[in-house]
C-alpha positions as CSV (number, residue, x, y, z in Angstrom):
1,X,20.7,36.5,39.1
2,X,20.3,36.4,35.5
3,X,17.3,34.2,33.3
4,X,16.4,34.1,30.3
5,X,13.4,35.9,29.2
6,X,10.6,33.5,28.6
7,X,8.3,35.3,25.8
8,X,8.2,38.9,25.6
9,X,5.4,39.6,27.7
10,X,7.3,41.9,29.6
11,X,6.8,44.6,26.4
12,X,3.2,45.2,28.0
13,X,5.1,46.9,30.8
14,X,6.4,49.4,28.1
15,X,3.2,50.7,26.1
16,X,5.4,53.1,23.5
17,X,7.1,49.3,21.7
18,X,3.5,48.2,21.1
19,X,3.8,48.3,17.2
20,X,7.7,46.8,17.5
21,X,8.4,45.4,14.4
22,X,8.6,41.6,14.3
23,X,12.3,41.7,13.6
24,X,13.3,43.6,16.2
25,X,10.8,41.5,18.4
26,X,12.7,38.5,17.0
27,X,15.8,40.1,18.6
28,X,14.7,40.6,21.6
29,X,13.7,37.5,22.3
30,X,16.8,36.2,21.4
31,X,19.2,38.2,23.5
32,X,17.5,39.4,25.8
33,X,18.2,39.0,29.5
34,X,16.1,39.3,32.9
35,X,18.2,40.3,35.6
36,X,17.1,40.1,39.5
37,X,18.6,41.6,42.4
38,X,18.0,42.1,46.3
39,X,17.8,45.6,48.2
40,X,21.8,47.0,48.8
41,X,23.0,45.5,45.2
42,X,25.3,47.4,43.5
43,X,24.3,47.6,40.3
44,X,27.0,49.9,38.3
45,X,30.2,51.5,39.6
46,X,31.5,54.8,38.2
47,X,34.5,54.2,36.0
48,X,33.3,50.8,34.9
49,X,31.7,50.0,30.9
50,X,28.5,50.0,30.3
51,X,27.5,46.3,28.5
52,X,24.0,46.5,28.3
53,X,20.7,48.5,27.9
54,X,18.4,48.3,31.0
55,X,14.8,48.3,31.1
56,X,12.8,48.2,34.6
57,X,10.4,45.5,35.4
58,X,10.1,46.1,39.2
59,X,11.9,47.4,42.2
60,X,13.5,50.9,42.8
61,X,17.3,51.7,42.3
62,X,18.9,55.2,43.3
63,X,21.8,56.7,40.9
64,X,24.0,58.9,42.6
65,X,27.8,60.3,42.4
66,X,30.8,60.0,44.8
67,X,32.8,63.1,45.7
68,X,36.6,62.8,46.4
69,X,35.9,63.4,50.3
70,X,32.8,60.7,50.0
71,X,29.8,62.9,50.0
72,X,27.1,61.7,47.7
73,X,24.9,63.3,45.9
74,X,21.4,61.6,44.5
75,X,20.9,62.2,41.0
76,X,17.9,60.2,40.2
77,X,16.0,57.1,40.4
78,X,15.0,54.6,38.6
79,X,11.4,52.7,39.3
80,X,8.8,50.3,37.6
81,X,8.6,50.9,33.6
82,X,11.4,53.7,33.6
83,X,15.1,53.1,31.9
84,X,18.5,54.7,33.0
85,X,19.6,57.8,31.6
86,X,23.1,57.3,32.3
87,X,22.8,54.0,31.0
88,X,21.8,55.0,27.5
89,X,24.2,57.9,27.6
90,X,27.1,55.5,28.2
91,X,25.5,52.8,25.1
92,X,25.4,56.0,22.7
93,X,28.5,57.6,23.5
94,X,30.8,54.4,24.3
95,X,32.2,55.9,27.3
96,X,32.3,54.2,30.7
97,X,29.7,55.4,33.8
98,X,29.7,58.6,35.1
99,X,28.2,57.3,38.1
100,X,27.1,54.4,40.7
101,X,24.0,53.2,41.0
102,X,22.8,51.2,44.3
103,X,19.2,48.7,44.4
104,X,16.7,50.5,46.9
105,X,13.8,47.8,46.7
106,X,14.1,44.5,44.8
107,X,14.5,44.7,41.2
108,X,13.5,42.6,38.3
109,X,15.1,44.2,35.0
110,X,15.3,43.3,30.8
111,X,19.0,43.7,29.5
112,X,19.7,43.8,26.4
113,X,23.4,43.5,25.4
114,X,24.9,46.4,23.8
115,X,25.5,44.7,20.5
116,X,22.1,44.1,20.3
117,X,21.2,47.8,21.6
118,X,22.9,49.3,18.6
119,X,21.6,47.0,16.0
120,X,18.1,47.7,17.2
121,X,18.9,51.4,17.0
122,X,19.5,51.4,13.3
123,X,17.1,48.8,12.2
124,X,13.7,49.5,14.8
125,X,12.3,52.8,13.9
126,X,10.0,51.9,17.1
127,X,12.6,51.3,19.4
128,X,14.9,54.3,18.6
129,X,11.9,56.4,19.1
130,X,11.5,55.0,22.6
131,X,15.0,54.8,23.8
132,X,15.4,58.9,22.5
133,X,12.2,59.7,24.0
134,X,12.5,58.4,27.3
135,X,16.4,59.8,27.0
136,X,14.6,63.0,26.7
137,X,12.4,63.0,29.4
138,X,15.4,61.8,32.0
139,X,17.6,64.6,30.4
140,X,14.9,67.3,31.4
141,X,14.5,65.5,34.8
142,X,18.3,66.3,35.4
143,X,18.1,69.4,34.4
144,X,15.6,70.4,36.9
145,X,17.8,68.5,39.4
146,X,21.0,70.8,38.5
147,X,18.7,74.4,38.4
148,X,17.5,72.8,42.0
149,X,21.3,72.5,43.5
150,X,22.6,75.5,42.0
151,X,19.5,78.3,42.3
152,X,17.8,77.1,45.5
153,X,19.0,77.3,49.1
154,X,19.1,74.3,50.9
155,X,15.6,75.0,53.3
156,X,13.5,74.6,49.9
157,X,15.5,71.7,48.9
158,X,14.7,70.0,52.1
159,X,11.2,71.3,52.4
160,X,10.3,69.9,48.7
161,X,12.3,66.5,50.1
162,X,9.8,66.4,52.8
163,X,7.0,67.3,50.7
164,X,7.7,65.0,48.1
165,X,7.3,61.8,50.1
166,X,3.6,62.1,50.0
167,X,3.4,61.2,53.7
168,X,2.6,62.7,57.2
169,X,5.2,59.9,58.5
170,X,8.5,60.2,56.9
171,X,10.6,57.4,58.0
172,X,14.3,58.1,56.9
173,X,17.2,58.8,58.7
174,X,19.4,62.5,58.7
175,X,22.1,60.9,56.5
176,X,19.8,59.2,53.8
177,X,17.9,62.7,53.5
178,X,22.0,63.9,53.4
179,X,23.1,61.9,51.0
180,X,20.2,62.7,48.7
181,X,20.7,66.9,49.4
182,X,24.3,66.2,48.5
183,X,25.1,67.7,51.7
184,X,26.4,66.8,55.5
185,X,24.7,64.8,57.8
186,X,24.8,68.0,60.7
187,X,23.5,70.5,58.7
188,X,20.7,68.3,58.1
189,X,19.9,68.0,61.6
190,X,20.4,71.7,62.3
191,X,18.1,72.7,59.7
192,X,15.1,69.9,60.9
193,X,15.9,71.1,64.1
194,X,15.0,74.5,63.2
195,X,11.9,73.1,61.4
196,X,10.8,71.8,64.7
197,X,11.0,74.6,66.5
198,X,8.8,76.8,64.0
199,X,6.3,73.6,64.2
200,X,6.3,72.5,60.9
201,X,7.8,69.2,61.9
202,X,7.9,66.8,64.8
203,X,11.4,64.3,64.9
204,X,11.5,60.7,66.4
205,X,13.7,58.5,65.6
206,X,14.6,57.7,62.4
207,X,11.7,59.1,61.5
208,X,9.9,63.0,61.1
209,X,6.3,63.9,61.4
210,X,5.2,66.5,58.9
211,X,3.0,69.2,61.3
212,X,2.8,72.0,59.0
213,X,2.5,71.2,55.4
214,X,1.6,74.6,54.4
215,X,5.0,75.9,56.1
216,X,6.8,73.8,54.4
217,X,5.1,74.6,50.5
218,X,5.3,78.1,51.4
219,X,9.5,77.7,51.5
220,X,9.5,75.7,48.6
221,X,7.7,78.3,47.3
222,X,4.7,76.5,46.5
C-alpha cells in the first residue's frame, strides 16, 4: 500500500541526513513515497529492475538467493533505520536484482524513485555521504557472510545461528534455520540432533532450548 509522505518527519529515524540541505529536503518531500506491507510480502524478485531507493521505517525483511534446485540461501536482513544493499547496488549500477527479498514482520518503508535517487546523488553532498556509507557498512556485512560460508564448517555456523538469537527459547522450525544455512533441511536435524545428545540443546517442536551456551560459543569458537 503506497501513501504519500506527510512531512519529513520520518528523517529523525535517520540521524546522518540531519544537516540535508533544504533543496534536497525540498525533493524529498516531493517524491517521496511511504510504502506498507504485511508479513509473507514479496517485496523484490531476482531478475526484475530496481525503481526505487528504499529506506526502513519499521518491520523486518529477509534477502536471500534461489538456487537452480530451490535451496535458499539468507544473505541479509533488513530492519528499522537500515537501507538495502542490493537495492542501492542495483540504483548505482542500473542492473536488475541479483536477488529476492521476502517481508518477515510488517514493514513501513520511504521510497524514493530512482530519478529522484540519482539527482539527489549529484546535488546532496549529505545524502551521497549517507547512501555510500551505509553501502559500506552492508558491503562489509556481506563479506563476513561469504568468509562465514566458505571458511567455516557448518556446526559453527549453526552454533553462531543459535547463539545469535539472544534467547534460551529459540522458536524456528529445521527448514527456516535451513534456508538461512543455505543448506538441507536433514542435515539440519542431524546436526541438532547431535547437539542434543552432547546436551547443549533440548528440541520441541518447532522450537529448541539452548542448555549449554558455553558448548555452543566454544564451536563457534568464541
Amino acid at each position: 500500500m503506497l501513501n504519500s509522505v506527510n512531512g519529513l518527519d520520518w528523517l529523525e529515524q535517520f540521524p546522518e541526513l540531519r544537516n540535508l540541505e533544504q533543496s534536497a529536503k525540498d525533493m524529498l518531500s516531493k517524491y517521496s513515497r511511504i510504502v506498507e506491507a504485511p508479513t509473507g510480502t514479496i517485496g523484490y524478485r531476482e531478475g526484475t529492475p530496481c525503481g526505487a531507493y528504499v529506506m526502513r521505517l519499521a518491520g523486518k525483511s529477509r534477502v536471500y538467493k534461489m538456487s537452480s534446485n530451490g535451496r535458499e540461501i539468507l544473505l541479509y536482513r533488513v530492519g528499522s533505520g537500515e537501507t538495502c544493499v542490493i537495492t542501492t547496488t542495483c540504483l548505482l549500477g542500473n542492473s536488475d536484482y541479483p536477488a529476492s527479498t521476502i517481508v518477515e514482520e510488517p514493514i513501513r518503508d520511504v521510497l524514493i524513485p530512482a530519478t529522484a535517487f540519482h539527482q539527489l546523488m549529484l546535488d546532496s553532498s549529505v545524502f551521497r555521504k549517507f547512501v555510500m556509507t551505509n553501502y559500506g557498512a552492508l558491503i562489509s556485512d556481506l563479506i563476513v557472510l561469504l568468509d562465514e560460508v566458505a571458511f567455516h564448517n557448518l556446526d559453527a555456523r549453526l552454533a553462531k545461528v543459535l547463539l545469535d538469537a539472544n534467547n534460551t527459547q529459540i522458536v524456528r522450525t529445521h527448514q527456516q534455520i535451513a534456508d538461512e544455512l543455505g543448506t538441507a533441511r536433514e542435515v539440519v536435524s542431524r546436526q541438532l540432533k547431535r547437539l542434543e545428545q552432547k546436551g547443549s540443546v533440548s528440541l520441541g517442536r518447532g522450537q529448541i532450548e539452548i542448555i549449554n551456551r558455553s558448548a555452543l560459543e566454544k564451536i563457534v569458537g568464541i
